[in-house]
Short mmCIF file of the C-alpha atoms (twelve columns), coordinates in Angstrom:
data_MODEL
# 
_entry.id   MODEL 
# 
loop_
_atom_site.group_PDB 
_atom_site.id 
_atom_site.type_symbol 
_atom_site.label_atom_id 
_atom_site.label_alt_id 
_atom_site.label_comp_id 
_atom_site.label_asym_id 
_atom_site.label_seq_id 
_atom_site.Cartn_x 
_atom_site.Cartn_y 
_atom_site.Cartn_z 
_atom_site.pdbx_PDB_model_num 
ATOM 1   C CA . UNK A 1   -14.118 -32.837 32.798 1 
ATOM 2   C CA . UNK A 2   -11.350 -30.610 31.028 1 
ATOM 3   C CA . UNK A 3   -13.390 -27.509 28.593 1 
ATOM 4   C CA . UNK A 4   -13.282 -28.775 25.091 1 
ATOM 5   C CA . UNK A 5   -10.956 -26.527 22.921 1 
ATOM 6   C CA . UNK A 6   -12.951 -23.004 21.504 1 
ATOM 7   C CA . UNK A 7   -13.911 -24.354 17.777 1 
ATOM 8   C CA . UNK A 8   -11.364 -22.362 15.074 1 
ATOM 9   C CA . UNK A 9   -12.867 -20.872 12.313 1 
ATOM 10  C CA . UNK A 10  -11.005 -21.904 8.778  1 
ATOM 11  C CA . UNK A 11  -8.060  -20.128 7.599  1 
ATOM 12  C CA . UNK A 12  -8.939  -16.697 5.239  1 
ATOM 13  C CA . UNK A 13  -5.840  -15.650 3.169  1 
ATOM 14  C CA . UNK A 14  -6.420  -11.717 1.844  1 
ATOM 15  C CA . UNK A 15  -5.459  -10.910 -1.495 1 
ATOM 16  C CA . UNK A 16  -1.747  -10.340 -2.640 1 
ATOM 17  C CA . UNK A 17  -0.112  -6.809  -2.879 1 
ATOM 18  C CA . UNK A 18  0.746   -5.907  -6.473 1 
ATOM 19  C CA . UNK A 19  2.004   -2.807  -7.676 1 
ATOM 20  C CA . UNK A 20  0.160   0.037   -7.939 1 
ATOM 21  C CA . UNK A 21  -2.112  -1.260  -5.185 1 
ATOM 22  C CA . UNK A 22  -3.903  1.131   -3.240 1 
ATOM 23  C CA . UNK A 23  -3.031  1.356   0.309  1 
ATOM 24  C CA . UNK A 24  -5.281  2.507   3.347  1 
ATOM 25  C CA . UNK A 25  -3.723  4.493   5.884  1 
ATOM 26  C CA . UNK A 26  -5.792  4.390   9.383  1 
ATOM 27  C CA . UNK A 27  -5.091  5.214   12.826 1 
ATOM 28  C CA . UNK A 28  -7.106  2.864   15.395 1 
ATOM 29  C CA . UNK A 29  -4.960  3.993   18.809 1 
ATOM 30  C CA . UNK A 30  -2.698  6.495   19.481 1 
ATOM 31  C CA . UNK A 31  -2.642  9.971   17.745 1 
ATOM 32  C CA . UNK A 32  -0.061  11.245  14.841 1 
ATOM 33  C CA . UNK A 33  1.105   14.339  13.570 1 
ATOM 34  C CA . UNK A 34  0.566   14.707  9.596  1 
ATOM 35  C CA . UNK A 35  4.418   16.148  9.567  1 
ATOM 36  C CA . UNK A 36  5.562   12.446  11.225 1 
ATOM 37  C CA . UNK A 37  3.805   10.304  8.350  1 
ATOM 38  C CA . UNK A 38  5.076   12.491  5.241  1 
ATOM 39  C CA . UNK A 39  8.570   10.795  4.962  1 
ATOM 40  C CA . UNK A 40  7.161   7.222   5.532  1 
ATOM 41  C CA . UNK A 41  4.180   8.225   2.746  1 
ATOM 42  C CA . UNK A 42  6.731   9.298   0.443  1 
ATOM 43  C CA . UNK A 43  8.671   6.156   0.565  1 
ATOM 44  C CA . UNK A 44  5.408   3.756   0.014  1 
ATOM 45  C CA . UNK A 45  4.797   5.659   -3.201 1 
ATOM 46  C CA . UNK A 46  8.307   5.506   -4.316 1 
ATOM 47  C CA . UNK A 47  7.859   1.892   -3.743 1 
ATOM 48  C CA . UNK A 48  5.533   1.314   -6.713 1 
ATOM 49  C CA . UNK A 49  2.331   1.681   -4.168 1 
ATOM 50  C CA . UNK A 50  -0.596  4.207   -3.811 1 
ATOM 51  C CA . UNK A 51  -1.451  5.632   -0.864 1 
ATOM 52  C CA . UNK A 52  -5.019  7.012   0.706  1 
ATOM 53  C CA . UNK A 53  -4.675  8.372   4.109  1 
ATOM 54  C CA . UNK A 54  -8.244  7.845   5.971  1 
ATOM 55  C CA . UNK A 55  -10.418 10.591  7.459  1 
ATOM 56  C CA . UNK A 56  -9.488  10.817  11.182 1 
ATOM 57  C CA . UNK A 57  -5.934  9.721   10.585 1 
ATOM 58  C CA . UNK A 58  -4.823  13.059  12.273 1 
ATOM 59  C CA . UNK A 59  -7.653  13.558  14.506 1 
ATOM 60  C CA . UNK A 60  -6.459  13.720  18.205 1 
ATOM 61  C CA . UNK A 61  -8.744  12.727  21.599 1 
ATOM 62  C CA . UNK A 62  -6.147  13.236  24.049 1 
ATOM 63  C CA . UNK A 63  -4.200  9.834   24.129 1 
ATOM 64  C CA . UNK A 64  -6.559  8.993   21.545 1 
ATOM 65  C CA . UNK A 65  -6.044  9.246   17.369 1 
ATOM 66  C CA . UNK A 66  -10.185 10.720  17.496 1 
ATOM 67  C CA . UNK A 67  -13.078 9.461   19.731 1 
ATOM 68  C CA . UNK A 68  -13.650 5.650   19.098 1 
ATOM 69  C CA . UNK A 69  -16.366 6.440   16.808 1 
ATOM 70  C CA . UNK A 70  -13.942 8.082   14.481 1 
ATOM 71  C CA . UNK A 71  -11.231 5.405   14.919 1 
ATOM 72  C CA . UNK A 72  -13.712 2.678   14.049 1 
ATOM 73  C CA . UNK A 73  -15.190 4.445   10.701 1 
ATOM 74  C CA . UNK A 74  -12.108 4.926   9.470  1 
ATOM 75  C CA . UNK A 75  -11.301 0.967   10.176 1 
ATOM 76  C CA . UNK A 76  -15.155 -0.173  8.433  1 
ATOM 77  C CA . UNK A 77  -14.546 1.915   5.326  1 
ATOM 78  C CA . UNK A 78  -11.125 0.923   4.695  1 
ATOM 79  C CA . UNK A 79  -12.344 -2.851  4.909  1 
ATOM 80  C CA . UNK A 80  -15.608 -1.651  2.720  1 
ATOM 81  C CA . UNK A 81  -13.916 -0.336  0.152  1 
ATOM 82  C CA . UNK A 82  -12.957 -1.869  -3.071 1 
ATOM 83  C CA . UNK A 83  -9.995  -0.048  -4.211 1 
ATOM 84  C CA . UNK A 84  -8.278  -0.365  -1.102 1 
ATOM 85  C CA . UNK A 85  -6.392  -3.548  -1.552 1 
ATOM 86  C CA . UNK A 86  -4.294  -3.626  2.011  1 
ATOM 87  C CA . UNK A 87  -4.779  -1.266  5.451  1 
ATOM 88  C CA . UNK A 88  -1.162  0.164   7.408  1 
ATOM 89  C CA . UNK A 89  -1.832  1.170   10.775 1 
ATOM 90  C CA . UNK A 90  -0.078  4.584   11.010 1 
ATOM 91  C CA . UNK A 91  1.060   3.933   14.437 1 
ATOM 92  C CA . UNK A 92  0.407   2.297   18.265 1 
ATOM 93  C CA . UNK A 93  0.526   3.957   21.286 1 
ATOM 94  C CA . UNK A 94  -3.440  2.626   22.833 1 
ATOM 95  C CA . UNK A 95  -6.772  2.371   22.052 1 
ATOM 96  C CA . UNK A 96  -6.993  -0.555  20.180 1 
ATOM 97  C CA . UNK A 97  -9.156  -2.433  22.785 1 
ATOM 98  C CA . UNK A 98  -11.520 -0.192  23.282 1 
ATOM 99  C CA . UNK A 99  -13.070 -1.238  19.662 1 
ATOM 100 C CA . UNK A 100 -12.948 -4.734  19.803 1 
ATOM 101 C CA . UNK A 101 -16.186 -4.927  21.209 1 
ATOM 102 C CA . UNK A 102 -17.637 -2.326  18.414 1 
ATOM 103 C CA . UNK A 103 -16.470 -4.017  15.097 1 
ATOM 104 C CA . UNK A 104 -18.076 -5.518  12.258 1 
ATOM 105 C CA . UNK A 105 -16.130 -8.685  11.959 1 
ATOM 106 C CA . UNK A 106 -18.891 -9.699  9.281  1 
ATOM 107 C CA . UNK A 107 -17.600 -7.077  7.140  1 
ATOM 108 C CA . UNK A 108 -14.200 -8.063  7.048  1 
ATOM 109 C CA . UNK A 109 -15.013 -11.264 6.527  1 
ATOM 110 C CA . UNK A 110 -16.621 -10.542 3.210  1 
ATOM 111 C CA . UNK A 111 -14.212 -7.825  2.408  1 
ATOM 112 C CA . UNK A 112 -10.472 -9.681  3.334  1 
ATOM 113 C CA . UNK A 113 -7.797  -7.673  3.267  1 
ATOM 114 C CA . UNK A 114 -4.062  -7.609  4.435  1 
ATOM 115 C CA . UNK A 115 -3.840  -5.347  7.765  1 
ATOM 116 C CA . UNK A 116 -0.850  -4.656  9.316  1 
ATOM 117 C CA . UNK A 117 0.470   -3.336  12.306 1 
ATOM 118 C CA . UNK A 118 2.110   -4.183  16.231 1 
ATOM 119 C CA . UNK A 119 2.590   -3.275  19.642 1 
ATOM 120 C CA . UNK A 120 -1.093  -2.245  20.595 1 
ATOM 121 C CA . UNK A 121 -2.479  -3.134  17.714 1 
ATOM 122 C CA . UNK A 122 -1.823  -6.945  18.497 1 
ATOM 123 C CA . UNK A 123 -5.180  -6.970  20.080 1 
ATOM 124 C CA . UNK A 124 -6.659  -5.850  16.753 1 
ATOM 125 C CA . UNK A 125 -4.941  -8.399  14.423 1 
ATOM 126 C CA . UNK A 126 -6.063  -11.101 17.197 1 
ATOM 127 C CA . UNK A 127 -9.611  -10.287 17.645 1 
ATOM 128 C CA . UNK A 128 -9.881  -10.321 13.756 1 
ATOM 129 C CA . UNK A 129 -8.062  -13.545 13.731 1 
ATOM 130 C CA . UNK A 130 -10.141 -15.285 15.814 1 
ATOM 131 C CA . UNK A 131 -13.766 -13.170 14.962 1 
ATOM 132 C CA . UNK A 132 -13.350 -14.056 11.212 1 
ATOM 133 C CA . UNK A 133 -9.984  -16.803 10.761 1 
ATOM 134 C CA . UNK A 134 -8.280  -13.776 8.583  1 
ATOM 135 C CA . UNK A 135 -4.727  -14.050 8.431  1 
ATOM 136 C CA . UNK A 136 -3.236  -10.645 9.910  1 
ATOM 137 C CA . UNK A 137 -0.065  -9.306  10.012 1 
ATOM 138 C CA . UNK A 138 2.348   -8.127  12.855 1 
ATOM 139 C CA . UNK A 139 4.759   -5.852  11.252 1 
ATOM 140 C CA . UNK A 140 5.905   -2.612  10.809 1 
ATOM 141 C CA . UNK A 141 3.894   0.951   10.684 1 
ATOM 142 C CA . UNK A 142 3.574   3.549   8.511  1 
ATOM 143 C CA . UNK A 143 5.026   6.039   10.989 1 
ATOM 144 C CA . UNK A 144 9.222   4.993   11.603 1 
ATOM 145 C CA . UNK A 145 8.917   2.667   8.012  1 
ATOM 146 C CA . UNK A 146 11.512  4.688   6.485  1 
ATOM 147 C CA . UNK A 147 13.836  4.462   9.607  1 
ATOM 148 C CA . UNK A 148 13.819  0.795   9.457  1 
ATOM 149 C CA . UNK A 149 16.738  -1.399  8.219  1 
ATOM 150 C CA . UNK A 150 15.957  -2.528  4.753  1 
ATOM 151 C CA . UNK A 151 14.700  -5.653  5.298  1 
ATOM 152 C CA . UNK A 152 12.136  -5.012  7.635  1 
ATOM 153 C CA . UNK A 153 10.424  -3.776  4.359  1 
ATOM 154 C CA . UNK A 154 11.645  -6.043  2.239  1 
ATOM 155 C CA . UNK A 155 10.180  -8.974  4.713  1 
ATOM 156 C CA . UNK A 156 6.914   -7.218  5.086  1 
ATOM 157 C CA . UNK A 157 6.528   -6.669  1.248  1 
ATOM 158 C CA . UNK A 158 7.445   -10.719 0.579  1 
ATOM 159 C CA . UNK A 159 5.312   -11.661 3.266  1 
ATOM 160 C CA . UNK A 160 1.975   -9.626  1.623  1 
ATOM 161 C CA . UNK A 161 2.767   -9.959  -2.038 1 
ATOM 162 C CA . UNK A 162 4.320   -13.140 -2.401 1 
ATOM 163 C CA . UNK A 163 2.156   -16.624 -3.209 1 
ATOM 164 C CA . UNK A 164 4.942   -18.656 -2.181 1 
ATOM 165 C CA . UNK A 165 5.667   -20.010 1.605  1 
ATOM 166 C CA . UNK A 166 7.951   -17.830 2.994  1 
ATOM 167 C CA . UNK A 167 10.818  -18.888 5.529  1 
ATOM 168 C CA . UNK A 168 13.582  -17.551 8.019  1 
ATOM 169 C CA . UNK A 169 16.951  -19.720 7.351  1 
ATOM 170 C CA . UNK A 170 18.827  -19.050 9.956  1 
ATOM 171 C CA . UNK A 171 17.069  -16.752 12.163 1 
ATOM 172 C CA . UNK A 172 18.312  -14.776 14.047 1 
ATOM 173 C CA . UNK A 173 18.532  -14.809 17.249 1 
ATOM 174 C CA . UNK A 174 19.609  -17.930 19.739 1 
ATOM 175 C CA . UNK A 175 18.560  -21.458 20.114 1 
ATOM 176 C CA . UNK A 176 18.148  -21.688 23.971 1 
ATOM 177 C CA . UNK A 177 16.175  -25.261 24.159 1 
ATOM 178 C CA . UNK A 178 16.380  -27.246 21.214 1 
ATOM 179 C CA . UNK A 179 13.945  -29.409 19.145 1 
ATOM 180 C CA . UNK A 180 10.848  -29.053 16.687 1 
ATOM 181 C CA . UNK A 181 7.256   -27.283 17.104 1 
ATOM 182 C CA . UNK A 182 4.400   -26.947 14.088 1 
ATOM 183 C CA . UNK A 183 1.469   -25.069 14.495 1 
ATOM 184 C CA . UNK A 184 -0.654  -22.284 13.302 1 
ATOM 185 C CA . UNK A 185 1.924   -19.117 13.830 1 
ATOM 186 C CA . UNK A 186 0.512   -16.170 16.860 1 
ATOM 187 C CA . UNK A 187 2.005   -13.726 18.657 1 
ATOM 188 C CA . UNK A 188 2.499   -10.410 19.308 1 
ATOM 189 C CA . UNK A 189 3.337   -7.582  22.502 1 
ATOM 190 C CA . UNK A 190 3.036   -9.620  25.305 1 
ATOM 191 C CA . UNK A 191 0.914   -6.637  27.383 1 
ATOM 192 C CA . UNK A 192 -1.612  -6.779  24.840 1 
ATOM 193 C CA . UNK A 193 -1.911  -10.302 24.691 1 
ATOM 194 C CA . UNK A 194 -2.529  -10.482 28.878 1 
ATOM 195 C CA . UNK A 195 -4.635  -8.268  28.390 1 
ATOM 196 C CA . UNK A 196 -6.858  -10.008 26.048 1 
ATOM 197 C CA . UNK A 197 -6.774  -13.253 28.803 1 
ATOM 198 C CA . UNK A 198 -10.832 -13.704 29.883 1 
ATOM 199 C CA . UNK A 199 -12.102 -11.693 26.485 1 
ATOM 200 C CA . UNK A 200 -13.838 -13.586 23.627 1 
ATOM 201 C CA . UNK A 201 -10.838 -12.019 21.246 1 
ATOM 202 C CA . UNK A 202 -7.963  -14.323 22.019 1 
ATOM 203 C CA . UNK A 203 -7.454  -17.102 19.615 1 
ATOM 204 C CA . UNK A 204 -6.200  -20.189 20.750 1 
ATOM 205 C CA . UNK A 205 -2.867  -20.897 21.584 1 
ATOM 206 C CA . UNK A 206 -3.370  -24.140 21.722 1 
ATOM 207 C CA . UNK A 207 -0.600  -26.239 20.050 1 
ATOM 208 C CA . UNK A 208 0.781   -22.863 18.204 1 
ATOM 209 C CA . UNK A 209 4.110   -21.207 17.692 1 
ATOM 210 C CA . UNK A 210 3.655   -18.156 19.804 1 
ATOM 211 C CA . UNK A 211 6.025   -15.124 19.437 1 
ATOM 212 C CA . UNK A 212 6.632   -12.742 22.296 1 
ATOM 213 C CA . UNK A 213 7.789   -9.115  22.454 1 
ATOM 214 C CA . UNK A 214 7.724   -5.835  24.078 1 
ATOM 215 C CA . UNK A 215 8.986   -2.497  25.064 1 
ATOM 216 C CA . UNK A 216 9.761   -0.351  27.897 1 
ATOM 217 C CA . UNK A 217 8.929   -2.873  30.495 1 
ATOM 218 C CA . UNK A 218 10.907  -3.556  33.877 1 
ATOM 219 C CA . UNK A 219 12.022  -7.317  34.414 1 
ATOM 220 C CA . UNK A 220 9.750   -7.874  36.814 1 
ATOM 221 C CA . UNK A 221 6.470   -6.892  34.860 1 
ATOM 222 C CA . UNK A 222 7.656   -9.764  32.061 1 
ATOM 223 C CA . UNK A 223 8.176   -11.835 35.056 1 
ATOM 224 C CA . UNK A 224 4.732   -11.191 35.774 1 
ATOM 225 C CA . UNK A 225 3.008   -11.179 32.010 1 
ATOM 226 C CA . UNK A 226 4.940   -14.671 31.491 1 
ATOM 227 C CA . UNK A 227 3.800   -15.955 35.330 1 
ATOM 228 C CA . UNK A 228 0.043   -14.728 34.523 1 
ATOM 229 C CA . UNK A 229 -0.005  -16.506 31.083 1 
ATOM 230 C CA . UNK A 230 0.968   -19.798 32.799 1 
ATOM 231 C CA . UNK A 231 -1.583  -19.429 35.782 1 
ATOM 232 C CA . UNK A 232 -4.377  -19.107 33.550 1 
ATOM 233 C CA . UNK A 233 -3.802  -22.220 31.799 1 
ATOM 234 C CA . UNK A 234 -3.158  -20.050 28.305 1 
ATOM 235 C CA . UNK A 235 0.511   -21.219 27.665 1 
ATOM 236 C CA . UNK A 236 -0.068  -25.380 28.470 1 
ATOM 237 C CA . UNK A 237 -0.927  -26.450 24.887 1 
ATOM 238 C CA . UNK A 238 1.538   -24.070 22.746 1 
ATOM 239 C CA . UNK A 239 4.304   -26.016 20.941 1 
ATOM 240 C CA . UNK A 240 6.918   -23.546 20.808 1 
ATOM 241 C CA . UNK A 241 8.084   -20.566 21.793 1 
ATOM 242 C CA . UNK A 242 10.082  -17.522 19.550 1 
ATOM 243 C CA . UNK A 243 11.122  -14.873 21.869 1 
ATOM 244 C CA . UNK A 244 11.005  -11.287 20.051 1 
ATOM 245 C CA . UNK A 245 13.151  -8.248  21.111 1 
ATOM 246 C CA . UNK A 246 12.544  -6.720  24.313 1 
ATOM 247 C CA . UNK A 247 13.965  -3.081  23.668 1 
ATOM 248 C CA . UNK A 248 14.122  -1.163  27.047 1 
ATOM 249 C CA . UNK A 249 13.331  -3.776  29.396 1 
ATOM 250 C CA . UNK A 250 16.212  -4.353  31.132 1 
ATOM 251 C CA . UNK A 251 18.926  -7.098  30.838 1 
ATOM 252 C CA . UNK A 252 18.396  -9.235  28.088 1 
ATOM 253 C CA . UNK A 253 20.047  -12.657 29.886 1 
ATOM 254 C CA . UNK A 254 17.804  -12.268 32.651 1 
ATOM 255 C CA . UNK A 255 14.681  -11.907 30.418 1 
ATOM 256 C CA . UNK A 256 16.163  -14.952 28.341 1 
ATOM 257 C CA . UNK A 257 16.670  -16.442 32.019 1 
ATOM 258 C CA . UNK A 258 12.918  -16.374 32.357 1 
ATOM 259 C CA . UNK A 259 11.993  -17.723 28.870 1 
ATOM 260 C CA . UNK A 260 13.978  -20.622 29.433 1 
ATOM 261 C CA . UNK A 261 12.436  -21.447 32.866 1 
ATOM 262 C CA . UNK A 262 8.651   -21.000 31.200 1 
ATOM 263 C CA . UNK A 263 9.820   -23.262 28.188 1 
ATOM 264 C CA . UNK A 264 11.351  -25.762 30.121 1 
ATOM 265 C CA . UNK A 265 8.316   -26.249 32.610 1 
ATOM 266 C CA . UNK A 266 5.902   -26.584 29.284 1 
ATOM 267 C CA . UNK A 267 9.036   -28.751 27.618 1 
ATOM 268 C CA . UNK A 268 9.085   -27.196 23.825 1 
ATOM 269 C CA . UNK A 269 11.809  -25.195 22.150 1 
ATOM 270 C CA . UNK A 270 12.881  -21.660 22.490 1 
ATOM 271 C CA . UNK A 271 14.395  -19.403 20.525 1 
ATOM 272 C CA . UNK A 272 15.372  -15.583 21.694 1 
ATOM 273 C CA . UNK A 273 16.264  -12.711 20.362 1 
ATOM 274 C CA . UNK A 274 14.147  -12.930 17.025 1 
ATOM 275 C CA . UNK A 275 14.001  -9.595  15.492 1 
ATOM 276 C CA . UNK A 276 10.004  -8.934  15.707 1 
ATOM 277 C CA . UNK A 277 8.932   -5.684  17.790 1 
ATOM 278 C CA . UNK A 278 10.245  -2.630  18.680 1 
ATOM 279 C CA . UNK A 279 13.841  -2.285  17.603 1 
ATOM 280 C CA . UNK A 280 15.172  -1.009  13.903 1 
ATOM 281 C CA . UNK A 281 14.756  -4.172  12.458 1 
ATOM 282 C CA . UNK A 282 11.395  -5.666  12.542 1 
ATOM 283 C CA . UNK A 283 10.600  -8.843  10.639 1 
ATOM 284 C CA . UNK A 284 6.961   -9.275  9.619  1 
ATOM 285 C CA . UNK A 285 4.840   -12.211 10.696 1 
ATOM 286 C CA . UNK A 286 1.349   -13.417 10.093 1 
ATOM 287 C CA . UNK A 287 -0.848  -14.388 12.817 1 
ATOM 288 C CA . UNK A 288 -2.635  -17.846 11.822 1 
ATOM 289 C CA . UNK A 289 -0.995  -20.024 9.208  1 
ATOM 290 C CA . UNK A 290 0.831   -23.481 9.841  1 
ATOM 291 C CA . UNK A 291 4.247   -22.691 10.235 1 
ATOM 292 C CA . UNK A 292 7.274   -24.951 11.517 1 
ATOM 293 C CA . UNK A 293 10.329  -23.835 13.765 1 
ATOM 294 C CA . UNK A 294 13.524  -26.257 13.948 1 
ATOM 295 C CA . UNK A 295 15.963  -24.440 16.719 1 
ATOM 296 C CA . UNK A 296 18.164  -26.637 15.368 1 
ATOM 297 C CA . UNK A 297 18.629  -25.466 12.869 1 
ATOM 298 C CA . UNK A 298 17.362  -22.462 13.693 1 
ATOM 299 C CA . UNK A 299 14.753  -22.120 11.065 1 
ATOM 300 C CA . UNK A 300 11.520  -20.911 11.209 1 
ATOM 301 C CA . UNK A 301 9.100   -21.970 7.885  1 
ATOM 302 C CA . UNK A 302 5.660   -20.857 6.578  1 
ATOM 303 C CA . UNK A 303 3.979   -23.951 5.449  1 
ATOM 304 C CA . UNK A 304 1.927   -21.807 3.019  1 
ATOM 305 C CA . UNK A 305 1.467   -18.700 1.373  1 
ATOM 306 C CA . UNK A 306 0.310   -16.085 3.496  1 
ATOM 307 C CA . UNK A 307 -1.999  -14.545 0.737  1 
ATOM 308 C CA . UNK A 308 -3.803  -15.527 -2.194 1 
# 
């Protein structure tokens, strides 16, 4: 007898951003100097926004932004407290997953909020996905926002602030197996999301649009990532696949190469070369509503606001 899938709890859209908004600032992984943040601060506030950097922010454990105990404060009272209308992760780096297992996912359920963020803080937006059904958001950082292209910001800022579906017509990128996927939107750095394989935090990728990236590794570890997914079963239900940038990895055809082998086996469409990770221009995505990707004509749509 096949398991039955995990039951999904129903979709929770945070609040929109509006101007003047207060924004909470934390740092749940890797450590950041105050000196890093100011230019990226700066250009928040000139953007109509308010800013409130948390506690431990700049608090540094070794690899660590503070002990976890810090970290996770920092993450409870942002989500406690009223004025804060939306939470930036300052940066990545690691530690993440070492306070998955400590939140208070009953808190942020009551208190919804926009949280934003990538790399290792995929396994953040994924356990709160699937602990409370809260749409999160994989996008850019406070620390590099003001090196980005333009519309990395501008995407991010749509994304949290608009009501209306939002959609990508064209993408960018390339359309390496055609045809049509719907499903609930999920994705992130590919390391983070092996690495959530056998915890309770992964939501399911069953019959979703999952979006791939990462950074600084060798072919042969996505080789492995993509080959691990697929042995444990975790990649047989999803209806399509976006392939993000992979910035330092190697040779881009050969990582396309094995995309287009894993996406053949499992028979849905591809697309590559998305602009979601690492690189200058990072597009924002949510992690849980419908969406719809025709590679096609290479466009990927929101079926619904991301926010309320």
């Amino acid at each position: 007898m096949s398991p039955s899938k995990p039951q999904e709890l129903p979709l929770i859209k945070p609040p929109r951003l509006r101007p003047g908004d207060l924004i909470g600032i934390i740092s749940p992984a890797g450590p950041v100097d105050e000196s890093e943040l100011q230019p990226d601060l700066k250009l928040l506030e000139s953007s109509d926004l308010r800013t409130h950097v948390a506690p431990h922010v700049y608090d540094r454990h070794d690899y660590l932004a503070g002990d976890d105990e810090a970290r996770l404060s920092d993450l409870h009272a942002m989500f406690r407290d009223r004025k804060i209308k939306a939470i930036f992760c300052a940066r990545g780096g690691y530690g993440t997953l070492r306070l998955l297992d400590k939140i208070d996912y009953d808190l942020i359920r009551e208190h919804p909020k926009t949280i934003v963020g990538y790399s290792d803080i995929t396994a953040l937006l994924m356990a709160i996905h699937k602990k409370t059904g809260l749409v999160t958001f994989h996008g850019p950082m406070v620390r590099g926002l003001s090196a980005l292209h333009d519309n990395s910001r501008e995407s991010l800022f749509k994304l949290i602030s608009s009501n209306q579906p939002v959609s990508f017509s064209p993408m960018a990128g390339n359309s390496l197996i055609s045809g049509r996927a719907k499903g609930p939107l999920i994705g992130g750095n590919l390391s983070l999301i092996c690495h959530l394989v056998g915890t309770s935090f992964l939501p399911s990728l069953d019959g979703c649009i999952l979006f791939i990236e990462d950074r600084g590794e060798p072919l042969y570890r996505i080789d492995r990532m993509l080959t691990h997914l697929a042995l444990t079963g975790q990649l047989k239900g999803i209806a399509g696949l976006i392939g993000g940038e992979f910035i330092e990895c190697g040779d881009n055809s050969a990582i396309n190469d094995l995309l287009k082998t894993l996406a053949s086996d499992l028979e849905i469409p591809l697309t590559t070369g998305f602009p979601v990770g690492h690189g200058l221009t990072n597009l924002a995505l949510p992690l849980g509503p419908p969406a719809q990707l025709d590679t096609d004509s290479m466009t990927l749509s929101l079926l619904e606001s991301c926010v309320i």
